[in-house]
C-alpha positions as CSV (number, residue, x, y, z in Angstrom):
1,X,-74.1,84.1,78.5
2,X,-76.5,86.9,78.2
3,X,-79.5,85.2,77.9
4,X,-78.4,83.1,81.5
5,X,-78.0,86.2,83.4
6,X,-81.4,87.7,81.8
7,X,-83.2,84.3,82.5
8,X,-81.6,84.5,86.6
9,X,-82.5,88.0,86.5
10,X,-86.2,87.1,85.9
11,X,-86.3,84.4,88.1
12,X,-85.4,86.4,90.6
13,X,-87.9,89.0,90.0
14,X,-90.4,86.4,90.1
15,X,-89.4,84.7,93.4
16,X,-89.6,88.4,94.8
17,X,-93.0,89.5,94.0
18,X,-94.3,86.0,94.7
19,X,-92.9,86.8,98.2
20,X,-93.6,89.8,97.9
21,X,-97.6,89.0,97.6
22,X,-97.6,86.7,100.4
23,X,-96.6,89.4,102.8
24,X,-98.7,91.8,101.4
25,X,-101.6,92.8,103.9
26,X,-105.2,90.4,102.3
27,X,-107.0,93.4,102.2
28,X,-104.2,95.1,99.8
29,X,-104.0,95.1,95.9
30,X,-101.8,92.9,93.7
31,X,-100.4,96.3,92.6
32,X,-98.7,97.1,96.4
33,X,-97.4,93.5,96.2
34,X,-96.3,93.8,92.8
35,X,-94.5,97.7,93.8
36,X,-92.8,96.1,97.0
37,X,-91.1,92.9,95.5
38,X,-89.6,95.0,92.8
39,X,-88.3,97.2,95.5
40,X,-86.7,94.5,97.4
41,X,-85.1,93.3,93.6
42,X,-83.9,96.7,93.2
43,X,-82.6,97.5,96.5
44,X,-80.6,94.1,96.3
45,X,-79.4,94.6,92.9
46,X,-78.3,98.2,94.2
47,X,-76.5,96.7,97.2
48,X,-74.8,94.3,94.9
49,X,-73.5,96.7,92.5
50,X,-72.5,99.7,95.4
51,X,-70.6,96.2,97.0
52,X,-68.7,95.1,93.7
53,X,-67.7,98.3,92.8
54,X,-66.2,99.4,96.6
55,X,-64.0,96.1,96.1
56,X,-63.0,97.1,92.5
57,X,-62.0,100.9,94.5
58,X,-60.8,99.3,97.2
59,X,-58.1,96.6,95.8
60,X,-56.9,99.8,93.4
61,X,-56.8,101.9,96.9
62,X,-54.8,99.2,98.2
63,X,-52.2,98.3,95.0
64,X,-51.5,101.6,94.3
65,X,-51.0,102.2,98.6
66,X,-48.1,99.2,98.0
67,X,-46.3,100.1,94.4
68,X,-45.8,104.0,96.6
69,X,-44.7,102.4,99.5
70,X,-42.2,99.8,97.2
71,X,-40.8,103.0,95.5
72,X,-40.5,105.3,98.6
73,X,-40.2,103.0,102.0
74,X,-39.3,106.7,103.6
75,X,-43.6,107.1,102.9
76,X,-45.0,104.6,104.3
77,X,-47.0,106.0,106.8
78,X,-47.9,109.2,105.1
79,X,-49.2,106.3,102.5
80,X,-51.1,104.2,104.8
81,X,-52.8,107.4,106.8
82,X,-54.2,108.4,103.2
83,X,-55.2,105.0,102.2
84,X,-57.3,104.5,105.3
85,X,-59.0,107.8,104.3
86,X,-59.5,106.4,101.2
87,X,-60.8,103.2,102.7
88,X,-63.1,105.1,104.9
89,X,-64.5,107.7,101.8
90,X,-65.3,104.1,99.7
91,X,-66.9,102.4,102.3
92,X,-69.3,105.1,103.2
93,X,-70.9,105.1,99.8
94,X,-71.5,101.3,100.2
95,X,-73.0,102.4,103.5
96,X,-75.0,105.0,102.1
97,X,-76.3,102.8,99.1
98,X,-77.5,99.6,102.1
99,X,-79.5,102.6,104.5
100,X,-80.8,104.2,101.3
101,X,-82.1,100.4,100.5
102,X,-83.2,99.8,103.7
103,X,-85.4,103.1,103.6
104,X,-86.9,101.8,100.2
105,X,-87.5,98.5,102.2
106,X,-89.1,99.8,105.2
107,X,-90.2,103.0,104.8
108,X,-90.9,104.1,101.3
109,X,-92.6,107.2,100.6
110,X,-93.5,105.5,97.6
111,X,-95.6,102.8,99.8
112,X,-98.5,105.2,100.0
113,X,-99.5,106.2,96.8
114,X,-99.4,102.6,95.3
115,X,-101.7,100.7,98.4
116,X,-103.8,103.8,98.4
């Protein structure tokens, strides 16, 4: 099973610095191509994992929301105001993790140093 998700992984690596080199001004070195397709891998995988793990926080949010409101009905909306906070507080980190990837994308400070 391993070995699948290692061979995907690398696949996928590949198909991003291949595109990676196309877009990749011709003047540029196979180095900036090279630095910007493993950006766009790692900004995905990073997007993937901040995604996966806000629906792991938010299915807990939401059970644990519904076993209080099952024991105490009298709490149900003392319950649901702080699982919306809740709701809110995991969703921003997803939020932060896709503008932080976007900013690795499309405006890395990074960028300079490796075309230069």
């Amino acid at each position: 099973m391993t070995k699948k998700i290692l061979v995907q992984l690398f696949l996928l690596a590949g198909a991003g610095i291949v595109s990676a080199a196309e877009t990749v001004a011709p003047g540029s070195s196979m180095a900036a191509a090279v630095f910007f397709g493993n950006t766009l891998i790692a900004s995905g995988i990073g997007v993937g994992i901040a995604a996966g793990g806000c629906g792991i926080g938010m299915g807990l949010v939401i059970g644990s929301a519904l076993q209080g409101i099952a024991r105490q009905p009298e709490l149900q909306s003392k319950l649901q105001q702080n699982m919306f906070i809740g709701f809110a507080l995991i969703e921003a980190q997803v939020l932060y993790a896709l503008f932080l990837a976007i900013i690795f994308i499309f405006a890395n400070p990074f960028a300079v140093k490796i075309a230069g």
